[in-house]
C-alpha positions as CSV (number, residue, x, y, z in Angstrom):
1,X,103.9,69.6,68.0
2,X,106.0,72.3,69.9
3,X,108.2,74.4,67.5
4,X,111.3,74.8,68.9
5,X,110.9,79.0,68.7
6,X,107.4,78.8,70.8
7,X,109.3,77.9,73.9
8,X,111.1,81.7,74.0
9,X,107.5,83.1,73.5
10,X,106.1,82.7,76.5
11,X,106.9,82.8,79.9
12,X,105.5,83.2,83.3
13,X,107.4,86.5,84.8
14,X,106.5,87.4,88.1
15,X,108.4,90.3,90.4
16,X,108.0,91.3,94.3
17,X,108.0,94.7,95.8
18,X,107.4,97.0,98.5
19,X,104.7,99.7,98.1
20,X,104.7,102.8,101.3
21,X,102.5,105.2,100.8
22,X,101.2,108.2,103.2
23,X,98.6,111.4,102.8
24,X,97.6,113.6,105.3
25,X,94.9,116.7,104.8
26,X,93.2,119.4,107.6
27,X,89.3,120.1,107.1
28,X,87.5,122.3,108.4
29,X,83.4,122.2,108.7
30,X,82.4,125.8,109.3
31,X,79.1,126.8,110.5
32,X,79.7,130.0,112.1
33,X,82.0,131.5,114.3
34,X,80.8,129.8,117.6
35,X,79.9,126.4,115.7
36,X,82.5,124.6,113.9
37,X,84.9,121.4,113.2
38,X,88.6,121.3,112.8
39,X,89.5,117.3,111.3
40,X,93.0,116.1,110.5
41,X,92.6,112.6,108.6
42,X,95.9,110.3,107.9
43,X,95.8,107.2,105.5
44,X,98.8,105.1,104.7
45,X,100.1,101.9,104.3
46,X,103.4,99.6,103.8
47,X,102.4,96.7,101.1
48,X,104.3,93.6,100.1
49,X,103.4,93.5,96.5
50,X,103.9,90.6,94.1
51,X,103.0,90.4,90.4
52,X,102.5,87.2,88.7
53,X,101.4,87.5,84.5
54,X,102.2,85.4,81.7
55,X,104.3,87.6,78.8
56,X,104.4,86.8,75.2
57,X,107.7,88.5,73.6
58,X,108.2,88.5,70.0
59,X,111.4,86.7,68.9
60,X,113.3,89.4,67.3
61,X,117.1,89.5,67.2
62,X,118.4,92.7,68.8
63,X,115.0,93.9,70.4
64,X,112.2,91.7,72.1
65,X,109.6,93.8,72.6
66,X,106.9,92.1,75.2
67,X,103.0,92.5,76.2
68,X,102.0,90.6,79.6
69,X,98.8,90.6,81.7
70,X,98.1,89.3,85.1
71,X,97.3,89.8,88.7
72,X,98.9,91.6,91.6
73,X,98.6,90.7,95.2
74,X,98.9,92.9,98.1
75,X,99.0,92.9,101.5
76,X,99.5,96.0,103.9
77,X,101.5,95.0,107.1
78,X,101.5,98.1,108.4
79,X,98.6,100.7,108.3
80,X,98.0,104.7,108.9
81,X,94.0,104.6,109.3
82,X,93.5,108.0,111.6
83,X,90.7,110.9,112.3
84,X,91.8,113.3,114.7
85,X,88.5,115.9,115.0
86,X,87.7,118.8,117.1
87,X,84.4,120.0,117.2
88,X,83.8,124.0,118.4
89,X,80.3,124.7,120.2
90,X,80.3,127.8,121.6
91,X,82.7,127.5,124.7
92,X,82.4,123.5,124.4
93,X,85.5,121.9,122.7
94,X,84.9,117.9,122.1
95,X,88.2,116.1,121.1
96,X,87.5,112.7,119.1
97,X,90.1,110.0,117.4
98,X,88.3,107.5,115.2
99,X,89.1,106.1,111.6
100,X,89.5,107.5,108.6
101,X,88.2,104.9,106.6
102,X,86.0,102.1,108.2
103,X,86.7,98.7,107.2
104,X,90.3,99.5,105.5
105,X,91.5,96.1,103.9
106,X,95.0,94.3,104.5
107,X,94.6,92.6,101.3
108,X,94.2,94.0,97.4
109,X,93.7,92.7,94.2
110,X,94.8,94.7,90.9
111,X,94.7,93.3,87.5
112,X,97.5,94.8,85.7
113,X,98.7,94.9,82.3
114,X,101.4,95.9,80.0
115,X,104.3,96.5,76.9
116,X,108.0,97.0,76.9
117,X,111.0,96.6,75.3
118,X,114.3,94.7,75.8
119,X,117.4,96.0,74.2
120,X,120.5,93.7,75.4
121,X,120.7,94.1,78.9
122,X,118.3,97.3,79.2
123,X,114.6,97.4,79.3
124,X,111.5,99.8,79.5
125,X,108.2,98.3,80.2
126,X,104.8,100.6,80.5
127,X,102.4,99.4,82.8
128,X,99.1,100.0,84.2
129,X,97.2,98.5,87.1
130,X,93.6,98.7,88.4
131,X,92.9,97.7,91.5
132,X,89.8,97.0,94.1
133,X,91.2,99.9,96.7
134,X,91.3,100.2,100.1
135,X,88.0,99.8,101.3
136,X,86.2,96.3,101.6
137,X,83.0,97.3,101.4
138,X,80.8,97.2,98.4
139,X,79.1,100.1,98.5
140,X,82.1,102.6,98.7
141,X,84.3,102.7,95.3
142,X,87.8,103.6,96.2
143,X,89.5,101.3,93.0
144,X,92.8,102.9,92.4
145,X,94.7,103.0,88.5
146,X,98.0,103.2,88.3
147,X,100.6,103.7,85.7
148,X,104.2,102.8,86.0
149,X,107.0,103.4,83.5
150,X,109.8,101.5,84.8
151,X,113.6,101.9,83.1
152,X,116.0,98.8,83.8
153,X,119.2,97.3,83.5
154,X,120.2,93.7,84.4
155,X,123.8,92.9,84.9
């Protein structure tokens, strides 16, 4: 038996984005004054993002607030992977460009998660995302968690 109410329960809601993201930091390994290492690492990546959960929102009249879990899919077409290092030894100066991160991923996987409101047209939803990271490797943990608090208006 399917109630006629059950069908405005649930739905499949799914949403594509763009994610660009970008950090850049100086290090410097210090030994002594004749022995030393001046590095400059840059990590960054454009993502298509899509988002695919199944939402339960209560059937009220004026307000529908919502809960929703599911998966989000990424993949990085373009990617900022960079070690720039100079390394001091006495009067030797060595110049070396490597990566950043060895083995940096195109792909991630997040689980995500979340509540919101509907008023009318205008929405807020809260929600949070935990992801595999960057690196593909096992034995590195670089799992990322994310909170977003988006405000909306549909027309």
């Amino acid at each position: 038996i399917i109630f006629p109410f059950s069908r405005k329960t649930f739905s499949l809601y799914n949403e594509a984005g763009i994610h660009i993201y970008k950090t850049r930091d100086q290090i410097q390994w210090y030994e002594n004054e004749n022995v030393y290492e001046d590095v400059e690492m840059t990590l960054g990546a454009t993502s298509i993002r899509f988002l695919n959960t199944i939402r339960y929102t209560y059937p009220a009249k004026l307000s529908r607030p919502f809960i929703y879990a599911g998966i989000v899919n990424a993949y990085s077409l373009s990617i900022t992977n960079k070690k720039e290092s100079v390394t001091h030894f006495y009067s030797t100066v060595t110049e070396r460009t490597s990566e950043a991160v060895a083995g940096h991923g195109r792909y991630s996987l997040s689980l995500a998660g979340g509540i919101g409101i509907q008023y009318k047209n205008a929405g807020l939803d809260l929600r949070y995302e935990r992801g595999k990271g960057i690196k593909t490797t096992t034995n590195v943990n670089s799992s990322t968690h994310t909170i977003f608090v988006l405000l909306y208006y549909s027309f």
